[in-house]
PDB file of N, CA, C and O in Angstrom:
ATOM      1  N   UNK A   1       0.854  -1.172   0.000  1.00  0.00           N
ATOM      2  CA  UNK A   1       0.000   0.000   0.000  1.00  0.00           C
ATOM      3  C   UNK A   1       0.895   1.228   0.000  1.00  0.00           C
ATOM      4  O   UNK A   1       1.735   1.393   0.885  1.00  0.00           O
ATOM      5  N   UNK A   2       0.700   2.156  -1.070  1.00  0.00           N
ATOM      6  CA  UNK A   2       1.299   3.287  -0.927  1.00  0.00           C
ATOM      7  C   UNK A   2       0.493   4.693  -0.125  1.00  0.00           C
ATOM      8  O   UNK A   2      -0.110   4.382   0.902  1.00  0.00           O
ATOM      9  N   UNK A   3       0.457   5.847  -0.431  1.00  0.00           N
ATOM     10  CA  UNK A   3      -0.091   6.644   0.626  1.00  0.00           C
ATOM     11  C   UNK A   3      -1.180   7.450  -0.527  1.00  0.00           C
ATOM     12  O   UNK A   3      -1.902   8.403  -0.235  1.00  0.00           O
ATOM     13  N   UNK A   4      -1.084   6.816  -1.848  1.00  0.00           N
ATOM     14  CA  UNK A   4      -2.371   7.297  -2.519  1.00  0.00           C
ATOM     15  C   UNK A   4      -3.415   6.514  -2.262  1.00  0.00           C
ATOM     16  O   UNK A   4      -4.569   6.933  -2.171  1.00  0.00           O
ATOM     17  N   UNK A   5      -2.845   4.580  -2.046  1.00  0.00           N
ATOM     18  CA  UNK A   5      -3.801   3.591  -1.713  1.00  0.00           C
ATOM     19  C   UNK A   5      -4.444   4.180  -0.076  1.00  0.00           C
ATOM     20  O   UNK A   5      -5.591   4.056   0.354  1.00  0.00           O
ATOM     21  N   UNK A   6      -3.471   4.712   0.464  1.00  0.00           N
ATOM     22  CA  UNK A   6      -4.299   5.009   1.872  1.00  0.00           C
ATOM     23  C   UNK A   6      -5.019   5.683   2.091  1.00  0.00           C
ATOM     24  O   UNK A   6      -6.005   5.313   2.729  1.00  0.00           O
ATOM     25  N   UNK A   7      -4.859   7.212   1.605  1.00  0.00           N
ATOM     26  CA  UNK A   7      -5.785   7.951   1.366  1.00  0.00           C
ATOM     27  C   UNK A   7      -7.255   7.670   0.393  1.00  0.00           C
ATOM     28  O   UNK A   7      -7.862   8.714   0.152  1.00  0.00           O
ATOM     29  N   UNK A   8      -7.794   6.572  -0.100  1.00  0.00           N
ATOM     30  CA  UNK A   8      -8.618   6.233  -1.014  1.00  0.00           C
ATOM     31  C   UNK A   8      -8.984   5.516   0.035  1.00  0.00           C
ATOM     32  O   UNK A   8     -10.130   5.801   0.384  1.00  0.00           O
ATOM     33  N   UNK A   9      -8.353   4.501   0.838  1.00  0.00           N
ATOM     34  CA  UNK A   9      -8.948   3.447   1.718  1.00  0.00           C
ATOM     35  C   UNK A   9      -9.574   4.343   2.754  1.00  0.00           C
ATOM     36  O   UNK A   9     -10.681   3.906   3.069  1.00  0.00           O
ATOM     37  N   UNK A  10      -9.217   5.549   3.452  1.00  0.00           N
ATOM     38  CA  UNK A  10      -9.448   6.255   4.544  1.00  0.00           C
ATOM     39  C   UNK A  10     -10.630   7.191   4.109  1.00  0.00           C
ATOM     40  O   UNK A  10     -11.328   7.647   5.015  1.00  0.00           O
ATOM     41  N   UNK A  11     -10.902   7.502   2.890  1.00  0.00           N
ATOM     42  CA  UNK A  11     -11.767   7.903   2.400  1.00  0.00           C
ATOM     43  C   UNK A  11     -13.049   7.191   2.265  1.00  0.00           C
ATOM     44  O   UNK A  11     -14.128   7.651   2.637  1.00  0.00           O
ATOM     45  N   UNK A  12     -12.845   5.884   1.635  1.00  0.00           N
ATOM     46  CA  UNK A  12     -14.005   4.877   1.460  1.00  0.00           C
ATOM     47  C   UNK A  12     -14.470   4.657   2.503  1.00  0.00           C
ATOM     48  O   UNK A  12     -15.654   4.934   2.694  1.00  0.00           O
ATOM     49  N   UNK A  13     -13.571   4.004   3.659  1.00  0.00           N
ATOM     50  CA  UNK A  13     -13.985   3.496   5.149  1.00  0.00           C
ATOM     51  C   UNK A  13     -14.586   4.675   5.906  1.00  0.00           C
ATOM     52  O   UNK A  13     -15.358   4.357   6.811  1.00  0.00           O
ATOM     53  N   UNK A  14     -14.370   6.024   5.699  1.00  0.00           N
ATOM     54  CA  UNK A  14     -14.943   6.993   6.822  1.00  0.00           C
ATOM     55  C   UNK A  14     -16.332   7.549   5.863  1.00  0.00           C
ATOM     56  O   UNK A  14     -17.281   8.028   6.485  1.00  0.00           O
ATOM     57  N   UNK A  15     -16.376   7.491   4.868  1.00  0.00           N
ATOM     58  CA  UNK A  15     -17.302   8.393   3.799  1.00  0.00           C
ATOM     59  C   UNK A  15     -16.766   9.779   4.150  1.00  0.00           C
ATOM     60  O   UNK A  15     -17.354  10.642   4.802  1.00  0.00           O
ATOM     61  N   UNK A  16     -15.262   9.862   3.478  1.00  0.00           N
ATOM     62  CA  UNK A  16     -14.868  11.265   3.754  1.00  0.00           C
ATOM     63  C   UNK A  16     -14.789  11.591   1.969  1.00  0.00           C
ATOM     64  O   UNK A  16     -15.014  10.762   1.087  1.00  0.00           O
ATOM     65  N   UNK A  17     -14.450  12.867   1.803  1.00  0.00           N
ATOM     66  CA  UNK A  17     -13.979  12.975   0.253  1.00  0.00           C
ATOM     67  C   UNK A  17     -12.565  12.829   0.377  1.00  0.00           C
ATOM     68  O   UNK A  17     -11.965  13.028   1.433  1.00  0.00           O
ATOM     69  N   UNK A  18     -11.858  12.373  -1.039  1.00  0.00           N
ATOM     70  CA  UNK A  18     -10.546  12.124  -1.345  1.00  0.00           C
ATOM     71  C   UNK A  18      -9.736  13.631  -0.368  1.00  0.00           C
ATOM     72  O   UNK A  18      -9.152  13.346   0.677  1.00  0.00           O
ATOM     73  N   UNK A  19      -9.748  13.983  -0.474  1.00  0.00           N
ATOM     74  CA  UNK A  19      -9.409  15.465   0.049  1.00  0.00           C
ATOM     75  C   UNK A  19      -9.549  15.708   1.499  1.00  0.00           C
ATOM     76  O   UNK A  19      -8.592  16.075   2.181  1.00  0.00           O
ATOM     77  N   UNK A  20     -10.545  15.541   1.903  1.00  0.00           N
ATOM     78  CA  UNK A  20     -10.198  15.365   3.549  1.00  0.00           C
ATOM     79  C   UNK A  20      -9.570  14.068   4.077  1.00  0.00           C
ATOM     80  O   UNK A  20      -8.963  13.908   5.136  1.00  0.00           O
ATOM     81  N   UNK A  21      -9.803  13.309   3.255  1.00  0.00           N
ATOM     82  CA  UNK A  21      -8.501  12.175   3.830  1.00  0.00           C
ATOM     83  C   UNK A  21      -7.223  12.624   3.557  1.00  0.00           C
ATOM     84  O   UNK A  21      -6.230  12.602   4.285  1.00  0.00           O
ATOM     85  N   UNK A  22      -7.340  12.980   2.577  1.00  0.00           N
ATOM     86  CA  UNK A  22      -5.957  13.453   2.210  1.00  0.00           C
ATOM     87  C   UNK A  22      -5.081  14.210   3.373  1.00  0.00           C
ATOM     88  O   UNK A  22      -3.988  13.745   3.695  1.00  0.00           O
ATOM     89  N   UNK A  23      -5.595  15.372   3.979  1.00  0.00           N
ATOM     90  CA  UNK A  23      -5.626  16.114   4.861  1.00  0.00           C
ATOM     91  C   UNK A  23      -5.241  15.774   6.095  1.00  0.00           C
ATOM     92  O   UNK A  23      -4.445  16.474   6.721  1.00  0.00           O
ATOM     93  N   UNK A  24      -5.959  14.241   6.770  1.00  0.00           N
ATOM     94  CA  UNK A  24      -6.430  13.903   7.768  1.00  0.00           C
ATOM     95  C   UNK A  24      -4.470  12.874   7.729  1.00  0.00           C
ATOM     96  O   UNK A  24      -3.535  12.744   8.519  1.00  0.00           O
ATOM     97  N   UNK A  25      -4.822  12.378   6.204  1.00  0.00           N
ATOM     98  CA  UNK A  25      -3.441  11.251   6.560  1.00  0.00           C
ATOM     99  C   UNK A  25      -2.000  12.204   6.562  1.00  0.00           C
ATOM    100  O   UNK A  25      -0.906  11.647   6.649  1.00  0.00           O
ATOM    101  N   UNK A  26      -2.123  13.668   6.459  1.00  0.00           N
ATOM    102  CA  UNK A  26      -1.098  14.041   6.034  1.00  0.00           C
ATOM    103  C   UNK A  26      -0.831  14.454   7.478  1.00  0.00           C
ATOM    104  O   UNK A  26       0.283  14.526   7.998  1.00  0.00           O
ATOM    105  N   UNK A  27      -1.940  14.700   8.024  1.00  0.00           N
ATOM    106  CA  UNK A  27      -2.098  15.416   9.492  1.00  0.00           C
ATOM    107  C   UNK A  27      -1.441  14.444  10.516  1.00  0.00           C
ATOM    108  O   UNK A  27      -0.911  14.960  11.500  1.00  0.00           O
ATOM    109  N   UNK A  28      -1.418  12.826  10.359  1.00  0.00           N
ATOM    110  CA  UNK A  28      -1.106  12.083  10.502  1.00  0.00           C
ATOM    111  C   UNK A  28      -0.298  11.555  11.047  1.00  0.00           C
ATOM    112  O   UNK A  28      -0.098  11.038  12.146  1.00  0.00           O
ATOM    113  N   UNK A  29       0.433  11.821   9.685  1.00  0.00           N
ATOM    114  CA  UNK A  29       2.271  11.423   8.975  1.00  0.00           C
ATOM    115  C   UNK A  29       2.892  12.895   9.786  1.00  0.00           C
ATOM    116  O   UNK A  29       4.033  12.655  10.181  1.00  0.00           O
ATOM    117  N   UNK A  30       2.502  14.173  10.095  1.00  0.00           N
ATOM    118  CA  UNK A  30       3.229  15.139   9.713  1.00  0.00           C
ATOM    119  C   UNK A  30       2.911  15.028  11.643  1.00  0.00           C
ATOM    120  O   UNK A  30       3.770  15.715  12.197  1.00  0.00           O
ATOM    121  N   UNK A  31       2.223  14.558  12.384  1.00  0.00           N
ATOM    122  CA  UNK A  31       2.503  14.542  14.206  1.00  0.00           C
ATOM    123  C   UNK A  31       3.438  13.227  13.548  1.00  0.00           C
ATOM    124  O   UNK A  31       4.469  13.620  13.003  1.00  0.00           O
ATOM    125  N   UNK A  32       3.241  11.868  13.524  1.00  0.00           N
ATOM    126  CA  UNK A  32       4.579  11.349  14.064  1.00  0.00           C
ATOM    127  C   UNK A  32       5.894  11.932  13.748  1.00  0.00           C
ATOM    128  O   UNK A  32       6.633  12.275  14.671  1.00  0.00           O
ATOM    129  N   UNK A  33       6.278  12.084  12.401  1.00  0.00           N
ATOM    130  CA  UNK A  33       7.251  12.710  11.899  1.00  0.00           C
ATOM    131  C   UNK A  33       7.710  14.070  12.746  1.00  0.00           C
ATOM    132  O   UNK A  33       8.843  14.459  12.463  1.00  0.00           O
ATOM    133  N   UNK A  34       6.847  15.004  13.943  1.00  0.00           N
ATOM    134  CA  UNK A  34       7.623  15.840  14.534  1.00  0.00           C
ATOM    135  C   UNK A  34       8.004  15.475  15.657  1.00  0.00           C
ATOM    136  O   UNK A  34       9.076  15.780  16.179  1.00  0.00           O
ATOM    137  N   UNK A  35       6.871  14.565  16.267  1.00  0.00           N
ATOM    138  CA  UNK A  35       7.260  13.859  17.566  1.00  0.00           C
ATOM    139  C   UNK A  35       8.579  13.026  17.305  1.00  0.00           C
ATOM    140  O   UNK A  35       9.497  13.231  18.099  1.00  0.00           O
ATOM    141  N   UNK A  36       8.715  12.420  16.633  1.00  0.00           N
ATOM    142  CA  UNK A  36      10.179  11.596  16.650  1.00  0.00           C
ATOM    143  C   UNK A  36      11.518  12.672  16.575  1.00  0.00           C
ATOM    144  O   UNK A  36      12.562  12.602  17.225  1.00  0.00           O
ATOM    145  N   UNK A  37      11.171  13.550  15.694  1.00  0.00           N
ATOM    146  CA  UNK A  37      11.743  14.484  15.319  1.00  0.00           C
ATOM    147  C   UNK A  37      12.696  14.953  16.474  1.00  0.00           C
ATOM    148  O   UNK A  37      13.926  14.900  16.484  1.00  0.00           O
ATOM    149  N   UNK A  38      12.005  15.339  17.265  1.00  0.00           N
ATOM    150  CA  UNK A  38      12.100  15.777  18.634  1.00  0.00           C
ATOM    151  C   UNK A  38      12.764  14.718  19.086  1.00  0.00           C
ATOM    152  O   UNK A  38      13.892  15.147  19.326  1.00  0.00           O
ATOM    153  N   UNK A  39      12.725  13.587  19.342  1.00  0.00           N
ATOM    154  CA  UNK A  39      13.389  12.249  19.791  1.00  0.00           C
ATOM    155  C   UNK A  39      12.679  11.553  20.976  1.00  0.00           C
ATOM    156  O   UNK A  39      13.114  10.869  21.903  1.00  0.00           O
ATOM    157  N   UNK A  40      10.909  12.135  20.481  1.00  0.00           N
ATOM    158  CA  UNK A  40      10.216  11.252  21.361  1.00  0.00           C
ATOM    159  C   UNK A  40       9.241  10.139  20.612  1.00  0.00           C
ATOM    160  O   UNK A  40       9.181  10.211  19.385  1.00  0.00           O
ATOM    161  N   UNK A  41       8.645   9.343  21.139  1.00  0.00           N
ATOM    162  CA  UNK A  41       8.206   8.061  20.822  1.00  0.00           C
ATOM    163  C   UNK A  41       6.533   8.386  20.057  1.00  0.00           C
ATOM    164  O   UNK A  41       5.614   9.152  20.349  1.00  0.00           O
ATOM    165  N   UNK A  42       6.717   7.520  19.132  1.00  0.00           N
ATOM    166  CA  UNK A  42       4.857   7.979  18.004  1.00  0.00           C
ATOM    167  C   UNK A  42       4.437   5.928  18.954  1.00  0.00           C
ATOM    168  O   UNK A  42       4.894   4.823  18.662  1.00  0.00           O
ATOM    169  N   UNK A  43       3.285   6.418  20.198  1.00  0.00           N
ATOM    170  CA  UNK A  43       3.286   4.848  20.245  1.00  0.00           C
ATOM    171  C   UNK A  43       2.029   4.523  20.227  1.00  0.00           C
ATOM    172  O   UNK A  43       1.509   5.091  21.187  1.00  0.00           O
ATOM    173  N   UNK A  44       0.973   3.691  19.441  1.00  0.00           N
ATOM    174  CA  UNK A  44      -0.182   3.151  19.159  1.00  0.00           C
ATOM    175  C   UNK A  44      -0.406   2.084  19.422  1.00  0.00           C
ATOM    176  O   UNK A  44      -0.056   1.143  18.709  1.00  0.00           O
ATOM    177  N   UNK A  45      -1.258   1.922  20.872  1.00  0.00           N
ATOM    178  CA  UNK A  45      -1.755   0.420  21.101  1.00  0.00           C
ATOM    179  C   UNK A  45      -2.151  -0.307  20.694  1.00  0.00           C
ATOM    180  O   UNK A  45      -3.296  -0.126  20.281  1.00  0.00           O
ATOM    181  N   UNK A  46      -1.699  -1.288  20.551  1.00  0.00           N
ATOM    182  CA  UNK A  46      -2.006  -2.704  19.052  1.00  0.00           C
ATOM    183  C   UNK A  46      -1.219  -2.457  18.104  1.00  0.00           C
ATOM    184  O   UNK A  46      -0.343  -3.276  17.827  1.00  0.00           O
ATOM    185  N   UNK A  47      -1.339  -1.412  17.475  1.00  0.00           N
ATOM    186  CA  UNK A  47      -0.608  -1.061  16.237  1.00  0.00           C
ATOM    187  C   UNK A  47       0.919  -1.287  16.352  1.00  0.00           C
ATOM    188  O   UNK A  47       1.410  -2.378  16.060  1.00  0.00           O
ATOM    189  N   UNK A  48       1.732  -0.143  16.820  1.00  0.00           N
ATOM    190  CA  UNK A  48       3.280  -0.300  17.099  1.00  0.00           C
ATOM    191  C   UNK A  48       3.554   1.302  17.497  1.00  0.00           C
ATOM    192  O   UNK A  48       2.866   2.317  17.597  1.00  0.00           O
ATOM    193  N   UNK A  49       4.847   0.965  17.652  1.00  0.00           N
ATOM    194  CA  UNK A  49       5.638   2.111  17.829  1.00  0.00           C
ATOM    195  C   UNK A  49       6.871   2.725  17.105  1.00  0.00           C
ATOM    196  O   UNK A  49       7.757   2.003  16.648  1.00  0.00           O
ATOM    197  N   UNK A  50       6.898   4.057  17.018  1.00  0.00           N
ATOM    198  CA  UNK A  50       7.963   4.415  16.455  1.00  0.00           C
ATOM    199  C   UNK A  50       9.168   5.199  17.428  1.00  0.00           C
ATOM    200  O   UNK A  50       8.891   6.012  18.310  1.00  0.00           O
ATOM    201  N   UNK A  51      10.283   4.852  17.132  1.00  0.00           N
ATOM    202  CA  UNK A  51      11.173   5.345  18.229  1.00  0.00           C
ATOM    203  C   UNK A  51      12.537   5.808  17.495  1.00  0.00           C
ATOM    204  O   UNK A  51      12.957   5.248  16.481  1.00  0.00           O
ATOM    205  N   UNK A  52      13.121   6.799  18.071  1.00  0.00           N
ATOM    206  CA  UNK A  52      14.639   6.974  17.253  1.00  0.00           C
ATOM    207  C   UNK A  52      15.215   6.383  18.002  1.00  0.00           C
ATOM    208  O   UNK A  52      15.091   6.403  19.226  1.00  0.00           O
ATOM    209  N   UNK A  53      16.364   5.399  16.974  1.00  0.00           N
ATOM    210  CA  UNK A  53      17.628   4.888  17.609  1.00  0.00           C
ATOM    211  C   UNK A  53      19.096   5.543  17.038  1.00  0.00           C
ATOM    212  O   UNK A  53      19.189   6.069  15.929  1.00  0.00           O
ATOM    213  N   UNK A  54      20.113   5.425  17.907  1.00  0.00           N
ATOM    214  CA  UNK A  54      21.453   6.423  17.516  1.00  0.00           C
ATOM    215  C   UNK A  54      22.163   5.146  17.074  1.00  0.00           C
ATOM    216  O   UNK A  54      22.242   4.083  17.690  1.00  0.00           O
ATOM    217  N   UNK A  55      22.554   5.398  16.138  1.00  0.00           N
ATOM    218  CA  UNK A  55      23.619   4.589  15.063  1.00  0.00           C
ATOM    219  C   UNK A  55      24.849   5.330  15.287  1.00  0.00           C
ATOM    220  O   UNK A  55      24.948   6.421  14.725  1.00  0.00           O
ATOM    221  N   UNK A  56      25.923   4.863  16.108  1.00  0.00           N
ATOM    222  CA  UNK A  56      27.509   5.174  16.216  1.00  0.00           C
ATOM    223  C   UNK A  56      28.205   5.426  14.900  1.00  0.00           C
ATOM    224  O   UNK A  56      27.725   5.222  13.785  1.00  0.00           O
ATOM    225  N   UNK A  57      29.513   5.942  15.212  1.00  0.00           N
ATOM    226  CA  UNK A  57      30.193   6.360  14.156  1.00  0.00           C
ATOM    227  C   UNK A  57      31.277   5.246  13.853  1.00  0.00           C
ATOM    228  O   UNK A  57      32.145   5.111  14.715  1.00  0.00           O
ATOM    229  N   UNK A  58      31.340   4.372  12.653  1.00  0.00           N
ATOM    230  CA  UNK A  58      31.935   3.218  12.669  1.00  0.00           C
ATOM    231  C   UNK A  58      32.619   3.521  10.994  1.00  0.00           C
ATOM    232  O   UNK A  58      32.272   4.330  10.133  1.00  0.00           O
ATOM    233  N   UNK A  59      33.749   2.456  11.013  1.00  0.00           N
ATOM    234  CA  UNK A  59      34.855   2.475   9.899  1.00  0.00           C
ATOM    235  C   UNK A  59      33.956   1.449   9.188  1.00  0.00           C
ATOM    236  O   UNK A  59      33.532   0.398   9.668  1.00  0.00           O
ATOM    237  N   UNK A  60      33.751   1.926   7.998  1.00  0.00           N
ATOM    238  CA  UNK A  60      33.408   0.692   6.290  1.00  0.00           C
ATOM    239  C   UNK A  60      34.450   0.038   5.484  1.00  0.00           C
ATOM    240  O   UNK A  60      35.522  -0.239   6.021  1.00  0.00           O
ATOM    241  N   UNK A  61      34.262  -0.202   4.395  1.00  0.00           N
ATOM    242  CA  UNK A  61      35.392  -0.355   3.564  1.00  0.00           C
ATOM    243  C   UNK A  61      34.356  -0.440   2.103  1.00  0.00           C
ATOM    244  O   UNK A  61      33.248  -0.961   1.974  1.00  0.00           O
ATOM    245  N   UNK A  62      35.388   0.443   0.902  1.00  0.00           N
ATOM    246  CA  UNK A  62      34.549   1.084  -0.208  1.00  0.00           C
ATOM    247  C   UNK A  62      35.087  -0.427  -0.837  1.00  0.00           C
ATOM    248  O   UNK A  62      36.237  -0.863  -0.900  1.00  0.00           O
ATOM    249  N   UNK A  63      33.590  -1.143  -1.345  1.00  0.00           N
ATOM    250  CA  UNK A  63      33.965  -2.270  -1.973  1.00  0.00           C
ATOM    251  C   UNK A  63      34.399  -2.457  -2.739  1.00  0.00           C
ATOM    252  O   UNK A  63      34.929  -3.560  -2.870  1.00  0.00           O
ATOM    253  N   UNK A  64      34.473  -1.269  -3.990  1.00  0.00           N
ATOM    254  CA  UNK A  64      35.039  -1.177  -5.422  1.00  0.00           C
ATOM    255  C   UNK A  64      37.016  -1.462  -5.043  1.00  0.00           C
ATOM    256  O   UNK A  64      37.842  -2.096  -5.699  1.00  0.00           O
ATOM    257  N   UNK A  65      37.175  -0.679  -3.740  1.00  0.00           N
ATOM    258  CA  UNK A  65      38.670  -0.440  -3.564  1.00  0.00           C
ATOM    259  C   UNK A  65      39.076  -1.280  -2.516  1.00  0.00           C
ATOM    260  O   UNK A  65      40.261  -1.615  -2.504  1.00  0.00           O
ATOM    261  N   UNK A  66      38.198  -1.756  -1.481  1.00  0.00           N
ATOM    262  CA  UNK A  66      38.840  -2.132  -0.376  1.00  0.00           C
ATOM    263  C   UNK A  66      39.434  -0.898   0.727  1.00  0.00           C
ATOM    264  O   UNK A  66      39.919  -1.183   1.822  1.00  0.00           O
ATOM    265  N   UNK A  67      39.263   0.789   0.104  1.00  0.00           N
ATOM    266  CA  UNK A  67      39.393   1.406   1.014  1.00  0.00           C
ATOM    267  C   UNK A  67      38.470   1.818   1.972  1.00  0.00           C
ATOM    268  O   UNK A  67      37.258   1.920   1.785  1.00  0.00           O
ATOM    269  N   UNK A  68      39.301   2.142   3.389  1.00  0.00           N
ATOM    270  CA  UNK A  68      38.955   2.110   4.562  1.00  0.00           C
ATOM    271  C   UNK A  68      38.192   3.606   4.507  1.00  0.00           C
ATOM    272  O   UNK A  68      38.763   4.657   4.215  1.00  0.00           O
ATOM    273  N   UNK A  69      36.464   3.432   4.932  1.00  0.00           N
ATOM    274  CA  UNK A  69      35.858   5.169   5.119  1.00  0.00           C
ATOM    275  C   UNK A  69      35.188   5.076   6.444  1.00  0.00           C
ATOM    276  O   UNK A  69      34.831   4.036   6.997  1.00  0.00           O
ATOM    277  N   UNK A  70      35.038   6.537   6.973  1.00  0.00           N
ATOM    278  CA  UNK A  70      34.488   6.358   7.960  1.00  0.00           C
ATOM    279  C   UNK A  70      32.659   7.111   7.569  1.00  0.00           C
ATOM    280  O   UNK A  70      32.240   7.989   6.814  1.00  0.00           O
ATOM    281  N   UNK A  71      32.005   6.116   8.620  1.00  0.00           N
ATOM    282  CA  UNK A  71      30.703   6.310   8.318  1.00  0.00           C
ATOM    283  C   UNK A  71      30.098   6.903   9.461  1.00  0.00           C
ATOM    284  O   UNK A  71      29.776   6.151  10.380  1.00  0.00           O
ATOM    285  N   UNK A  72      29.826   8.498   9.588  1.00  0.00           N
ATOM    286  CA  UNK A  72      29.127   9.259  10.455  1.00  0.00           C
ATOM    287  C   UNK A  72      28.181   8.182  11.358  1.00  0.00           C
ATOM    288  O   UNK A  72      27.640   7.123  11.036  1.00  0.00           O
ATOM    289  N   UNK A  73      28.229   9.004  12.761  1.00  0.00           N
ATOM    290  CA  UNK A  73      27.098   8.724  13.776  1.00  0.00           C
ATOM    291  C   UNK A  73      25.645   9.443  12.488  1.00  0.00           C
ATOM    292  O   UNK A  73      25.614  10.346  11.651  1.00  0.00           O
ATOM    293  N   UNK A  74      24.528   8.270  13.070  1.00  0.00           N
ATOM    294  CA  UNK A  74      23.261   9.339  12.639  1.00  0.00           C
ATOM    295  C   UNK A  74      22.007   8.517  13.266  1.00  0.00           C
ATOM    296  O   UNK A  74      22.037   7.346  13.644  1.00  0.00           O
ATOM    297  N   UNK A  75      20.967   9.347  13.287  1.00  0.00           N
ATOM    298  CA  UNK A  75      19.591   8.879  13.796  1.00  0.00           C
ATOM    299  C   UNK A  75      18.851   8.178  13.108  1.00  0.00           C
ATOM    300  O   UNK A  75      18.520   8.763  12.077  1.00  0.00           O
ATOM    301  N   UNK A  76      18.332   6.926  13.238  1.00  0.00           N
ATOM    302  CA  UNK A  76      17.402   6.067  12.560  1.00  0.00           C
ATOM    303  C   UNK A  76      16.076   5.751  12.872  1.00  0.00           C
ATOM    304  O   UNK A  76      16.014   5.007  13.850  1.00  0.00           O
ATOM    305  N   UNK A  77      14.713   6.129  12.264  1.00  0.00           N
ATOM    306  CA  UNK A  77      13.817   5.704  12.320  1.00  0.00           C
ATOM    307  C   UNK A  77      13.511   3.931  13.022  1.00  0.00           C
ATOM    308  O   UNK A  77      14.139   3.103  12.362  1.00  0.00           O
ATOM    309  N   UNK A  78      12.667   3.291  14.213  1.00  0.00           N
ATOM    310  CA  UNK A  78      12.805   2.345  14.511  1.00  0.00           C
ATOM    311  C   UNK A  78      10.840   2.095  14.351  1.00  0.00           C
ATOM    312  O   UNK A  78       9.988   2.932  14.650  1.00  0.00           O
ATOM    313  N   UNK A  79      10.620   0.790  13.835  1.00  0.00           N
ATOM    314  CA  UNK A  79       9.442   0.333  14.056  1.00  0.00           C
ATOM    315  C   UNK A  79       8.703  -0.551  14.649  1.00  0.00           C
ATOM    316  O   UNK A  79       8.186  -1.346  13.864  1.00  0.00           O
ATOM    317  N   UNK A  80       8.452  -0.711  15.787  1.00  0.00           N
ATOM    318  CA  UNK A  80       8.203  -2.005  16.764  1.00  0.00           C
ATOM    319  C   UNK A  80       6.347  -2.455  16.099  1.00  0.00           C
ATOM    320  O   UNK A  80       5.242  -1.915  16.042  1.00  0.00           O
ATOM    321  N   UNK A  81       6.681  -3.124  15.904  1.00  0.00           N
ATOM    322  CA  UNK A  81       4.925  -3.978  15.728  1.00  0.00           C
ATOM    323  C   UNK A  81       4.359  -4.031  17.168  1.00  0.00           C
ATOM    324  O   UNK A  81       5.134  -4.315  18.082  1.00  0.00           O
ATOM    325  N   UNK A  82       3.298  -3.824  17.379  1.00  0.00           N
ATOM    326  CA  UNK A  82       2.505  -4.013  18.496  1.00  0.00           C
ATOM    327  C   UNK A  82       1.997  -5.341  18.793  1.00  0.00           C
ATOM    328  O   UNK A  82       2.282  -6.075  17.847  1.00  0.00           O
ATOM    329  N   UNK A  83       1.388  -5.943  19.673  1.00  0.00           N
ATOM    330  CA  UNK A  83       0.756  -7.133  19.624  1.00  0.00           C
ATOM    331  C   UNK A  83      -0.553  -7.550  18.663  1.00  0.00           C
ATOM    332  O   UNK A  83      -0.535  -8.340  17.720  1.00  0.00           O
ATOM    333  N   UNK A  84      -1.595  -6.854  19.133  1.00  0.00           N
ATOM    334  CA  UNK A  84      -2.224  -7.362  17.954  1.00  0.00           C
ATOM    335  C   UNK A  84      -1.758  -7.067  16.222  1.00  0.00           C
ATOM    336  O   UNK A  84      -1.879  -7.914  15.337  1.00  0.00           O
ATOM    337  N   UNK A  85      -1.272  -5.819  16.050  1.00  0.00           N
ATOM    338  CA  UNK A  85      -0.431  -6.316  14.125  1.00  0.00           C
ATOM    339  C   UNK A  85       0.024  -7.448  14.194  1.00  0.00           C
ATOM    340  O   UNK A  85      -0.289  -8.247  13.312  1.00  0.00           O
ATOM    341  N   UNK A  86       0.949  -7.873  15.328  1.00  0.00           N
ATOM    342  CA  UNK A  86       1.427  -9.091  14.870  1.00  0.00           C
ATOM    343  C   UNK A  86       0.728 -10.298  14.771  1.00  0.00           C
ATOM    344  O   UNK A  86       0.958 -11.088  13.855  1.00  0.00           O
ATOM    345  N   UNK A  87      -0.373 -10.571  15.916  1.00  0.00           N
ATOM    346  CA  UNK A  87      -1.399 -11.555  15.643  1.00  0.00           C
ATOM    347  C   UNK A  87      -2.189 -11.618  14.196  1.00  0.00           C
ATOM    348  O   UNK A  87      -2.459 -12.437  13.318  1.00  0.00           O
ATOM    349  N   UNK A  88      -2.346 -10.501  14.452  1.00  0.00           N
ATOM    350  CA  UNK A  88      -3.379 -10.269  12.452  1.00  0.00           C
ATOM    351  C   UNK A  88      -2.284 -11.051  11.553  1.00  0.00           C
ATOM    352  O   UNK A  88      -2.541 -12.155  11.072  1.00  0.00           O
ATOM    353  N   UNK A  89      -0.854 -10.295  11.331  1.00  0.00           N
ATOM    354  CA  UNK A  89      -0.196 -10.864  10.258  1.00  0.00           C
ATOM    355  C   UNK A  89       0.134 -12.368  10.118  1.00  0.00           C
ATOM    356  O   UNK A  89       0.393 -13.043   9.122  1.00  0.00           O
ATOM    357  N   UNK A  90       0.017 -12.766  11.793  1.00  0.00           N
ATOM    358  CA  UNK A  90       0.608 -14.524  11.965  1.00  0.00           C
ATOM    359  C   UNK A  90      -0.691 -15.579  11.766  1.00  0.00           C
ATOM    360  O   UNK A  90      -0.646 -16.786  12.002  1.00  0.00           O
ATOM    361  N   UNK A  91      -1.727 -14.912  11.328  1.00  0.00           N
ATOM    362  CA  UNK A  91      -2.779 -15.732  11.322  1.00  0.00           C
ATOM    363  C   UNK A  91      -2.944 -16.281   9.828  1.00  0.00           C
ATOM    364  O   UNK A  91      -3.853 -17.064   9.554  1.00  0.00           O
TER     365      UNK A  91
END
């Protein structure tokens, strides 16, 4: 599902128009995306959670050469499944 399929699904299921779903999913996307932002937790019971994790600053090696690079610390998006998603999907 992409986020045109969602907005059409959120539309059908509420009897909203394409356009206020639109609105509603962007309204959505755009609280978790500041809450994490911030480096606090997006968390939905049943559903899951979203959390930032810190990725250290660690040495690679460029495969074309075998030379040695270093790869910045940076922040990563994390997605925990909740209990019931996971029951739905294991069934």
């Amino acid at each position: 599902m992409n986020k045109a399929e969602l907005i059409e699904h959120v539309a059908k299921e509420t009897e909203m128009t394409k356009a206020d779903a639109q609105r509603a999913v962007e309204a959505v996307f755009g609280g978790i995306t500041k809450t994490v932002k911030k480096g606090g937790d997006a968390r939905f019971v049943g559903f899951g959670t979203f959390t930032v994790a810190k990725r250290a600053a660690t040495t690679g090696r460029n495969p074309r050469t075998g030379e040695a690079i270093k790869i910045k610390a940076s922040k990563n998006v994390k997605f925990k499944a909740g209990k019931e998603l996971k029951e739905a999907v294991n069934k």
